[in-house]
N, C-alpha and C positions, 0 to 999 in steps of 0.2 A: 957174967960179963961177956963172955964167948956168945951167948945169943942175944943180947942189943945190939952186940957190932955187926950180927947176920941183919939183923931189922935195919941198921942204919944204911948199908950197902943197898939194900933192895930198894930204897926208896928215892932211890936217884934216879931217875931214868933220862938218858941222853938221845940224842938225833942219832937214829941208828941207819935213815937212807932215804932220798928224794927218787922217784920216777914220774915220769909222763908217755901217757897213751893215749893213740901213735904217737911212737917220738917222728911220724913225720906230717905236717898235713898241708891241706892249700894255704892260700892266704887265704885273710879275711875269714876264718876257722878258727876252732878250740880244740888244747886237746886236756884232757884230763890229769891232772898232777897228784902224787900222792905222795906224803911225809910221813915219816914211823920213826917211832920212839923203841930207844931199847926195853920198855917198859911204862906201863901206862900212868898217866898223868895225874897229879894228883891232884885234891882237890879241888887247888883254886886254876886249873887249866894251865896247861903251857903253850906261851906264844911263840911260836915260830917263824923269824926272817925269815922272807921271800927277795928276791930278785932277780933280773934280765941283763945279760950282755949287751942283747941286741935292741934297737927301735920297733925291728918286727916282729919281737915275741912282746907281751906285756905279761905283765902279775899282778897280783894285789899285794901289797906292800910286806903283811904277813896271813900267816893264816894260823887258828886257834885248835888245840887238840884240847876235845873238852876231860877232865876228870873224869878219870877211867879208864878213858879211852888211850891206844898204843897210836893212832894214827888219824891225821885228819887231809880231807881231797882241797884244789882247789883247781881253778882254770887257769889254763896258758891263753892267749887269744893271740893270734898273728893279722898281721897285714899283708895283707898283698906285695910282693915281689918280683922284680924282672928276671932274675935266676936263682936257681937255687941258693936259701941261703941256712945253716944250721946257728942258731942260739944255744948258748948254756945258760939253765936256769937255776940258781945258787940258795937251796935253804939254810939258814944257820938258828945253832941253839946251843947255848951254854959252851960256846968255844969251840964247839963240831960245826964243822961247814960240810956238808953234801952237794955233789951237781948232777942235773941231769940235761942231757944232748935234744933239743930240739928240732927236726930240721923244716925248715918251708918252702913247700913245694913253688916254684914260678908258676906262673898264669899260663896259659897256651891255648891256641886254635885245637878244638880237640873235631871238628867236623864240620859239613858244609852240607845243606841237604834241600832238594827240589822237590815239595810234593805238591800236584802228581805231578812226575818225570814226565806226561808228554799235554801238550795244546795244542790249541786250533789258533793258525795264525792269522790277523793279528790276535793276543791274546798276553796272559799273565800267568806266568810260572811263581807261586808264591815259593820261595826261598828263607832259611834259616841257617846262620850258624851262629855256635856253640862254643864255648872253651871249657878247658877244666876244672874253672872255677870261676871266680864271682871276679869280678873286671876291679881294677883297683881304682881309687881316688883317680879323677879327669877321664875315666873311660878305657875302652880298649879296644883301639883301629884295627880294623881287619882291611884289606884292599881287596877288590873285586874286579873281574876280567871274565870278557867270553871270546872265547874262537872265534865266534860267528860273526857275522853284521848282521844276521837279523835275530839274533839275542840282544838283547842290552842289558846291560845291570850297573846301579850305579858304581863310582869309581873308588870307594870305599866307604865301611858301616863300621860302626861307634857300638860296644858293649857298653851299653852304662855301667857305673858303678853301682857293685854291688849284686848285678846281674851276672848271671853266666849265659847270656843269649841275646840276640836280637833278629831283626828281621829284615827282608829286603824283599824288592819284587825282582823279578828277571822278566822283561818285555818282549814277547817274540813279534818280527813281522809276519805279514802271511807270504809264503811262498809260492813257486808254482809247486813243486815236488817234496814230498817227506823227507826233513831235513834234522840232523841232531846237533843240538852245540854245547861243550865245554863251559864250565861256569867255574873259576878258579876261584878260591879266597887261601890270601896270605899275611903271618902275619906271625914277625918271631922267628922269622925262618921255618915253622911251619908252613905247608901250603894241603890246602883240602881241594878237593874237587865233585861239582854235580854233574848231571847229562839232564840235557832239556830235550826234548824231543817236538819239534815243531810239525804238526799235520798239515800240509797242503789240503784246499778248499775241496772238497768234495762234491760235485754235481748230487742237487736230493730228489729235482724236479724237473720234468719239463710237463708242460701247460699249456692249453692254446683253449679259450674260452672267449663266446661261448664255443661248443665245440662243433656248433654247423654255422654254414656260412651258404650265402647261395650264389649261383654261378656268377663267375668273374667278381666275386666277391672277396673278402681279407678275413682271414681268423686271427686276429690278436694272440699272438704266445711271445712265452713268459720261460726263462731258465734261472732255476735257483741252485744256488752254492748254499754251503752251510757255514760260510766264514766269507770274510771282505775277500776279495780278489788283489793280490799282491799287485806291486808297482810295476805298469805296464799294462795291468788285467790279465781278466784270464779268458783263453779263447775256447770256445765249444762247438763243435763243428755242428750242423745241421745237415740230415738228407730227408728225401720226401721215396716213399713207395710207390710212387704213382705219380703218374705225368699232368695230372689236371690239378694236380696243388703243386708249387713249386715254392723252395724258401732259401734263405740265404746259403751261400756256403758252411758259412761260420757266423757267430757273432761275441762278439768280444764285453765280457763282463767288463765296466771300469775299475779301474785302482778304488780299493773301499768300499767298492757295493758289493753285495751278495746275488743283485739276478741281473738281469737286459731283457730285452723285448725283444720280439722281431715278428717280422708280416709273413703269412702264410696265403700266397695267393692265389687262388683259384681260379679255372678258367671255366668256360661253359661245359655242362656234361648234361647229356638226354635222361638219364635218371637217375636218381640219386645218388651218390657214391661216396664210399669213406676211402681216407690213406691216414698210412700209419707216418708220421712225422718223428725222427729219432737223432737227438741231443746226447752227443758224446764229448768227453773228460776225460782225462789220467786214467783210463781204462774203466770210467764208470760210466753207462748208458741207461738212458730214461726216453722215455716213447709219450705220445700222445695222439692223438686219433682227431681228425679233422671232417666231418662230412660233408660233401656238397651239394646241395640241393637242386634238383632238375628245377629250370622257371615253371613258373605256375601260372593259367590265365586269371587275372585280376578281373579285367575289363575290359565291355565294349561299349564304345560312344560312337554315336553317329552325330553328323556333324549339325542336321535338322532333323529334331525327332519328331516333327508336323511339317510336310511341304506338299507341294500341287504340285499333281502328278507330270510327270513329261519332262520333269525338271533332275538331272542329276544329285543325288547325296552323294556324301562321304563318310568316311569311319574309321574308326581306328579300334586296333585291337593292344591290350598291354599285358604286359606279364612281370614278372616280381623284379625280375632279376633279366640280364643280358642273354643271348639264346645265343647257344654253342655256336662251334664250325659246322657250317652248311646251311646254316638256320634253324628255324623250326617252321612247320607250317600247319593253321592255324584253319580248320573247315569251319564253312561260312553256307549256314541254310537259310531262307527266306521261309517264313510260313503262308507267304501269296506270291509265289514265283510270277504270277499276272500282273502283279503291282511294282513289285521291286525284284532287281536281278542282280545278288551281287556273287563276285567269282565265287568258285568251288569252292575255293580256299587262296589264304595269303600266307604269305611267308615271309616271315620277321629275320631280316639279315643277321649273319652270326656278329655278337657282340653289342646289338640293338638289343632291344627293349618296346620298341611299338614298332608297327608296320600301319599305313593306311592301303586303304581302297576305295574304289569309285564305283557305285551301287544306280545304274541306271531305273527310273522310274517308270512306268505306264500311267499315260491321264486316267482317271476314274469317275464315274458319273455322279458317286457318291461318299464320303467321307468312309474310309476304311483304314480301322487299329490293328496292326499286327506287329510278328518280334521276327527281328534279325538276331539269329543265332552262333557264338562262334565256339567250338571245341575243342578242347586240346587234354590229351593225356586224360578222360575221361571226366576233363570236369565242363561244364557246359555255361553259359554266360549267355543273355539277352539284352535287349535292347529293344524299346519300342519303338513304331514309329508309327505314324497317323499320316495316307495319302488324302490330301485333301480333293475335292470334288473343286474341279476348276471352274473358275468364276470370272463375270465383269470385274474388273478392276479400276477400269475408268477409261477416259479418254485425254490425249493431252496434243498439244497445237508446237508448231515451234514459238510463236509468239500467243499473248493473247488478244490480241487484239491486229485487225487488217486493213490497210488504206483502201476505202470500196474500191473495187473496180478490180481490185489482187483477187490472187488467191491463196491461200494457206493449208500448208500439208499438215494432215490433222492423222493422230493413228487411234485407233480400238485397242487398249489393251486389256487382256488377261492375266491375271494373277497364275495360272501356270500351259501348258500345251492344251490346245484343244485337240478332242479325241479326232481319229482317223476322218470320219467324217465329217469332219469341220464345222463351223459355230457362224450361224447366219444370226448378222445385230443389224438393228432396223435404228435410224439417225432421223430426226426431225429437228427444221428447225422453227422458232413464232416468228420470224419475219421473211419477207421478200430479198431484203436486203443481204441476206446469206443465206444461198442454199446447198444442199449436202444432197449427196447418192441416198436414195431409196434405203438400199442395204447395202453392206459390206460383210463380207466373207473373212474369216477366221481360219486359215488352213489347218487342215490335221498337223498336228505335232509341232503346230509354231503359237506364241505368243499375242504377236497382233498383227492389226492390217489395218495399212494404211489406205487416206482416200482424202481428195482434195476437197477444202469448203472453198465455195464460189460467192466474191460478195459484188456486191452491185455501187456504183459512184452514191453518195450519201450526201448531202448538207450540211446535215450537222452529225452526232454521234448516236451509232445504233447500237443498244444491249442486244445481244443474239442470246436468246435463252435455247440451248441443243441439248434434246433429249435424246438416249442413247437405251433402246432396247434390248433386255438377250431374254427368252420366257417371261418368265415373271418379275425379272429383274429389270428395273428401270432409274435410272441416273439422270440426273441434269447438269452441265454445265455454262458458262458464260461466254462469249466471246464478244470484243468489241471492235464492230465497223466505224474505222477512221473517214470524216472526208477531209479531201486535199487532193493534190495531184503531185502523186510520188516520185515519178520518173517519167522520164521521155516517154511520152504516147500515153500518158494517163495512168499507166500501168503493166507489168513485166507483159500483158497480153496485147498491149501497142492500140487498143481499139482507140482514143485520141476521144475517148465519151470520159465527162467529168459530172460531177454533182451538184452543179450550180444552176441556175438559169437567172433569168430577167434580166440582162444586161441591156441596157438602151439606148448606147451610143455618149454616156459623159465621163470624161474623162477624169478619174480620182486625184492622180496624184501621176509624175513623171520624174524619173530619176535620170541624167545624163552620167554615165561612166568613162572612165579616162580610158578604158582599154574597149574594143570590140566584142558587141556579144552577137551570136546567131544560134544559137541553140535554146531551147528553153528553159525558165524557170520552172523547179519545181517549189511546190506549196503542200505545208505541213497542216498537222490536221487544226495548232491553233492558229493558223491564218499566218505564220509567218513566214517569208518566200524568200528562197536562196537560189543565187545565181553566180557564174562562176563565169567569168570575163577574158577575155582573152590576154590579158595583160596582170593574167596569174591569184586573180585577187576575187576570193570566194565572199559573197555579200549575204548577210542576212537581214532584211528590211521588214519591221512589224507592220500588221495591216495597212497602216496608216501613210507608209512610205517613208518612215525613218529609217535610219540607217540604225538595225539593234548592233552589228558587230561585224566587222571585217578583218578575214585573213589573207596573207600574203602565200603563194608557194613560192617553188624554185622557179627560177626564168631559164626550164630548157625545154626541150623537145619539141620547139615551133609556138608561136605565138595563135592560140586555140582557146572558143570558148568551148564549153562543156554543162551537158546538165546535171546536177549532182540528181540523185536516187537515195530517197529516204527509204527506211525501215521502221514498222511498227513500233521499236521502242526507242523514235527519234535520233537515230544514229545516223548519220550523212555520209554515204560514201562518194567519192572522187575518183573514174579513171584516170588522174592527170593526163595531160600531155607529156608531163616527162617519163612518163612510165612505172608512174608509182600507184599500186590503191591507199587513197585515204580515210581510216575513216575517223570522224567529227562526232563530237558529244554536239548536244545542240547547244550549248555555251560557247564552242568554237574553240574550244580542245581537243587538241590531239589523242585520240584513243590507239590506232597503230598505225604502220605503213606496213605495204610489203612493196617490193621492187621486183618487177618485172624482169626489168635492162634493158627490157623495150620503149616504145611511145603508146601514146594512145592520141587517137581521134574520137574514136567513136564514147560513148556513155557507157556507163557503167549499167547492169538490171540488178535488181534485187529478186531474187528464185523466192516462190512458194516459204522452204524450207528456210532462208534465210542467209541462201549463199548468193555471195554476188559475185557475176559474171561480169567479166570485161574482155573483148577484141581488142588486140593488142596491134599496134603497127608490123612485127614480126608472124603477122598472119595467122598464131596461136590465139585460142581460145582458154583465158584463164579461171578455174571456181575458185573461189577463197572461202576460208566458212568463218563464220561471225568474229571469232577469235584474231582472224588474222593469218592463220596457217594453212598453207596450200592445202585444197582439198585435190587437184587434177590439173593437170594441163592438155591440153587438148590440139595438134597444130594443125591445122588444112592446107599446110602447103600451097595455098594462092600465090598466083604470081603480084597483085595487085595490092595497095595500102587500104585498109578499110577509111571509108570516111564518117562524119559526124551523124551519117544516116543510119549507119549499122550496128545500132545497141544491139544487143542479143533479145530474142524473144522467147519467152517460156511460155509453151504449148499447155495441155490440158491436163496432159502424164506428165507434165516437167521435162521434158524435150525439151532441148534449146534450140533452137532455130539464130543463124548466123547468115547473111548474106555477102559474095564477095564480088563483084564483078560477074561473071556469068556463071558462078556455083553458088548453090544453096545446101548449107549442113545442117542435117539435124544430126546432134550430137545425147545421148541417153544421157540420163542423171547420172550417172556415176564415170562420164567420162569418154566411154567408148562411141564410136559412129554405129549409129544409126543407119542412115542413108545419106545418099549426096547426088544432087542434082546438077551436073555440068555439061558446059559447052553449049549452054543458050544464050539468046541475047541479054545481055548485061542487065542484071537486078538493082533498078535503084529504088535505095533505102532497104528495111527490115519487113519482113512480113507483118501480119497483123492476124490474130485468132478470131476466129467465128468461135458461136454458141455450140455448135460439134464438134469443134476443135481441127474446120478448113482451113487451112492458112491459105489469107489474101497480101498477092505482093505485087508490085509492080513492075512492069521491064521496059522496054526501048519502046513500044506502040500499044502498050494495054495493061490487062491487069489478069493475072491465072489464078488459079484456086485449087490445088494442090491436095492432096489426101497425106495428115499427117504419120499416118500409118507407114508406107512406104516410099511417099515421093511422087506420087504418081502422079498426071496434071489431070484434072476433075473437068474442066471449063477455063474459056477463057474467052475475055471482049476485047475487043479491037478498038483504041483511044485516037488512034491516029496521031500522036505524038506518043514521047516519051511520059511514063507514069513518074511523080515526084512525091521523095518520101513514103510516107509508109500509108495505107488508106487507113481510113477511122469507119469503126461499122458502130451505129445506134442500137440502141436497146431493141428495137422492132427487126434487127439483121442486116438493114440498110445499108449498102458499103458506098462512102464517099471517098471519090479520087481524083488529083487533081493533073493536071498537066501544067505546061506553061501559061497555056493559055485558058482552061476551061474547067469546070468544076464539073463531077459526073457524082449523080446518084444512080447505084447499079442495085437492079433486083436481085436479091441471093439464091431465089428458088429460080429464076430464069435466066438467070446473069445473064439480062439485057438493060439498057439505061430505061429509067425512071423520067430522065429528064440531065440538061446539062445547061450551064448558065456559064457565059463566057468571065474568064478574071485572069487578068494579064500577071500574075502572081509568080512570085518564089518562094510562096510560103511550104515549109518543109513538110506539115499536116492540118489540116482540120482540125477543129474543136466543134466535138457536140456537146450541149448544153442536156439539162436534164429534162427539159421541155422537147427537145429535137432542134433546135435549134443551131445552124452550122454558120462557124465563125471562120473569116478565112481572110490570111491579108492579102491587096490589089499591091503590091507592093512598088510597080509600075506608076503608080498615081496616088502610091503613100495611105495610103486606109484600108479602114480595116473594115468589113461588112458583116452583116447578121443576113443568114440568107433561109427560106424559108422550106422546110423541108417536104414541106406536101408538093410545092411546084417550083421549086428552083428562084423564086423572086425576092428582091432586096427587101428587108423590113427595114436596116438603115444602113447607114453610111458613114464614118467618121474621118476626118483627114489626121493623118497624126506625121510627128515629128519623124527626122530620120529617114534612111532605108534603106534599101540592100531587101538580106534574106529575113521573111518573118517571121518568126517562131512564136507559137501561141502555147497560151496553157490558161487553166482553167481552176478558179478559186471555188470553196464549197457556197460560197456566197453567191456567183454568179458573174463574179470580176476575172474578164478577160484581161489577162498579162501577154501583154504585145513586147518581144524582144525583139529589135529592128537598129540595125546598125550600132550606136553606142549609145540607142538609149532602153529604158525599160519603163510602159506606161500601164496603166492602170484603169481598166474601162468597164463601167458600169451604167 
């Protein structure tokens, strides 16, 4: 009995004791739980209650200790907590309760951490914190803060649940200077802290590319940071080693960029040279190297790389780049110093880039290639240039075409200087009707030479075919002989010979005008005949005696007729009375005026060359050139008013010849005096040219004949009255003059009369026909006579309208125009 009851005791076994390890831990954690038996289980297992005081510890309801076994484990599990909290954990079994102490740790900020501790500003500090455990149910706010202002972080970060970390950035700006800041996280009354450390931009670079430049040239440079340039930028100073690069003081990076630019600029330098260019920062320097290149010659151009010798070139020398202070100067050889001379050397102003020069030429007989050379700093440059062998080039006229009886300044040119010796050209012409010099002369070292062609009163229209010799060189050109009657006296040579004949005493056709005429009409070369009335109104009437067109002038400076003076390309000049020149398109428009301020009396000449002269009432002698613009003025200081007798006369050289009362001027083409003949008895009318170019004029008792060379008196006959108007000389030299009362033809080689035939006249000249025949009015008994020039006898007679003074002129047809009081007839 005593050993069942030991068997019955043993097989009890009761709750002998609960633990848990650690009894303490985080939330959201286990800890391990263990139950024991005072003796192990029997067969069918014993179950053992479990359970929790608290919400933050958990269990499993029970736990099973199997058969056999003294003891069985289980888990506690907590949650998360804001402060510490302890649970009791209670097993029971068969009426034994055991407990064991739980505690649970609270959650907490356990660190805050920057890695890396230091950036480049602007930039990102990556940051991390941490707690001591896993963040409960809704997370776990930590707050965030930096010292700095140019740290940032956000203003607080969320542990998730279940997490024990999360993450954040810290932002730096860029600074100017190495700067650290404070990054705080709190939370729980914990507070943790990092250190950021912010790097100021540091200078890596400076650059100037490419790295030569040439003089007074830019080198592009370039300064780099390694980080943006904080708010404001950042500045870096700049200096130059050397005085022929210069560059900014400083130049200031922008806020957020990393480099800037700047100009490194250079000035002229003689040979090449480098400077060191150095970019300073926060104590960090960087250098770059800049070279300057000395200019270099590129080129020489001449300005004609083919001309005729005698004639100046030009040229120009270039180089790359602008030439220093002082310049540069630039040697210049010729390889025919005979042909072409140009300086020693030029010199390209400091700061320029080309310089010219002026390369005088020598004519040459024969076409010669050589180089104009220029050097500098051992590089050498050419240029060719080709002197041409100088040539005819042609001839040319001021007009083409001459009213016979003119004459027309003609030149020889040459395409460049004739040599020293000068260039004899031989002139022909196929008609009688224009003749020309033998030869003319070319002077050394001039271009061309002029010489007057002589034409003869014509009919109808002459083609002059002029050939123009130099060696072997031979040219043809045209010129065309006008007939008509230009100007007063037939022509600026006053001879009073026209290109008509047969007239026979009938009268065509008679105009009567409202105003006074005494001077004569002239006639164009197509037959239509202008005349200008004393009552201001310029007439052009077609062959026929129609009236093709009438103009008015002004009504001043004395109620005067006048003859107009045509020009080869039909253009009508007028010295008005009022003191104006006009000239007229032959439609009877206005082409220009020029104004004097004086008057005029006398007509207007048309020169050679194409200038027309006018004697002004103010005693001055006016040139005007085709245009309209003064060429000269000219004054004789006469005491007296010229009258309608003294048009000017254009001699053989273009000598004007002007009479005033008892002086005679010849005046040179280009204005100056010549000579002057004063203090003889009073010269009426204008001279008249012989075939040698004597001038024939009249005076108080006779007629003299003058040498136009110096004025000198050659001969002279005695009239026995006063001479009237200007004498008229015939193609055979024949000089007719008239008086009041008698008509004289005088031998030229004897200068005695011929013969003389009484004519009670005021006619102001003769008219010779192309026959010889001399027209003259009786104006005493109104007619007009044809007288015959072998013996002085009447062929005929006509009585005409009108009278007063009579002015003749002379149609290529042979029609006598008698201007006589206020009418104008027509006689053939």
């Amino acid at each position: 009995m005593l050993v069942l009851s030991v068997l019955s005791a043993s097989a009890a076994p009761a709750l002998s004791a609960i633990t848990i390890k650690p009894a303490s831990i985080p939330g959201l954690s286990s800890a391990a739980g263990t139950v024991t038996l005072t003796a192990s289980a029997p067969a069918e297992g014993i179950l053992i209650t479990l359970a929790s005081d608290s919400d933050f510890i958990a269990v499993s309801a029970t736990v099973a200790i199997p058969a056999g076994a003294k003891y069985a484990t289980f888990t506690a599990t907590s949650r998360s907590v804001g402060v510490e909290s302890t649970a009791t954990v209670t097993a029971a079994y068969g009426g034994v309760t055991k407990t064991a102490p739980l505690t649970v740790q609270a959650t907490l900020l356990s660190a805050v951490v920057i890695k890396p501790v230091t950036v480049s500003g602007p930039g990102t500090g990556p940051g991390t914190v941490t707690l001591n455990g896993k963040a409960p149910v809704g997370g776990f706010t930590v707050n965030l803060s930096s010292d700095q202002a140019f740290v940032t972080v956000p203003a607080s970060v969320t542990v998730a649940a279940g997490s024990s970390y999360t993450t954040f950035s810290a932002t730096a700006l860029a600074v100017p200077t190495t700067a650290t800041a404070n990054v705080t996280a709190t939370a729980n009354g914990v507070t943790k802290s990092a250190p950021l450390t912010v790097i100021a931009p540091l200078l890596t670079s400076c650059v100037i590319r490419p790295g030569t430049t040439n003089s007074y040239g830019i080198g592009p440079g370039t300064v780099v940071i390694n980080s943006n340039a904080p708010v404001g930028g950042m500045v870096v100073t700049l200096s130059s080693d050397s005085s022929f690069v210069t560059v900014p003081a400083s130049v200031t990076i922008p806020a957020g960029l990393k480099y800037a630019t700047f100009s490194a600029v250079s000035t002229g330098v003689a040979v090449d040279s480098t400077a060191t260019v150095t970019a300073a920062s926060n104590g960090v320097a960087k250098t770059a190297t800049l070279t300057v290149l000395a200019p270099v010659l590129t080129r020489i151009k001449l300005v004609y790389d083919s001309l005729y010798g005698g004639f100046a070139n030009a040229g120009t020398v270039v180089l790359n780049a602008n030439a220093p202070a002082g310049g540069i100067a630039v040697t210049l050889v010729s390889d025919r110093t005979d042909l072409a001379q140009p300086p020693a050397s030029v010199t390209i102003p400091a700061g320029a880039k080309y310089a010219t020069f002026t390369m005088p030429t020598t004519p040459s007989n024969v076409d010669a290639t050589f180089n104009i050379s220029a050097t500098l700093a051992g590089v050498t440059l050419t240029a060719p240039v080709t002197i041409k062998a100088n040539s005819l080039q042609g001839i040319d006229f001021t007009y083409d075409k001459v009213y016979g009886g003119n004459r027309l300044l003609g030149r020889v040119l040459f395409n460049g200087q004739a040599p020293a010796a000068g260039v004899v050209v031989s002139l022909s012409s196929d008609t009688p009707s224009l003749t020309l010099p033998a030869t003319v002369t070319v002077a050394g070292g001039t271009t061309h030479a002029s010489f007057y062609a002589t034409s003869s009163p014509v009919s109808t229209s002459v083609l002059a075919t002029i050939t123009v010799t130099v060696g072997a060189t031979t040219q043809t050109f045209t010129l065309t002989v006008l007939p008509g009657w230009s100007q007063i006296g037939g022509s600026a040579l006053g001879t009073g010979r026209g290109g008509g004949q047969g007239a026979t005493g009938v009268e065509n056709w008679s105009y009567r005008f409202a105003g006074g005429i005494t001077t004569p009409v002239s006639v164009a070369s197509d037959g239509t005949v202008y005349s200008f009335t004393s009552d201001r109104m310029l007439t052009a009437f077609n062959p026929d005696g129609a009236v093709k067109w009438a103009v008015a002038f002004p009504l001043v400076g004395g109620n005067r007729s006048t003859s107009p003076a045509l020009a080869p390309d039909g253009t009508i000049y007028l010295a008005a009375p009022s003191g104006t020149f006009y000239a007229i398109n032959p439609d009877g428009s206005q082409k220009w005026t020029y104004d004097t301020g004086s008057s005029f009396t006398a007509p207007a000449t048309v020169g050679p060359d194409g200038t027309i002269y006018g004697f002004a009432n103010d005693k001055k002698l006016y040139a005007i050139n085709p245009d309209g613009t003064q060429k000269w003025v000219y004054d004789t200081g006469g005491l007296n008013v010229p009258t309608s007798l003294n048009a000017p006369t254009i001699g053989l050289d273009g000598t004007v010849y002007v009479a005033l009362s008892a002086n005679l001027y010849a005046v040179n083409s280009d204005g100056s005096l010549k000579w002057t003949i004063a203090g003889f008895t009073n010269f009426i009318g204008a001279p008249s040219v012989g075939a040698d170019g004597t001038l024939y004029i009249g005076y108080a008792s006779g007629l003299y004949a003058i040498d136009p060379t110096n004025g000198a008196f050659k001969r002279n006959v005695s009239l026995g009255r006063i001479a009237i108007g200007s004498p008229s000389i015939a193609a055979d030299g024949t000089i007719y003059v008239q008086t009041l009362s008698t008509l004289f033809s005088i031998n030229p080689s004897t200068f005695t009369q011929n013969w003389s035939v009484p004519v009670a006249s005021n006619t102001i000249s003769p008219v010779i026909g192309a026959d010889g025949t001399i027209y003259v009015g009786v104006s005493l008994s109104n007619k007009l006579q044809a007288i015959n020039p072998a013996d002085g006898s009447i062929l005929w007679s006509l009585n005409t309208p009108g009278g007063g003074v009579f002015s003749l002129s002379m149609g290529s047809d042979g029609t006598v125009y008698l201007a006589h009081g206020g009418f104008l007839s027509a006689i053939k």
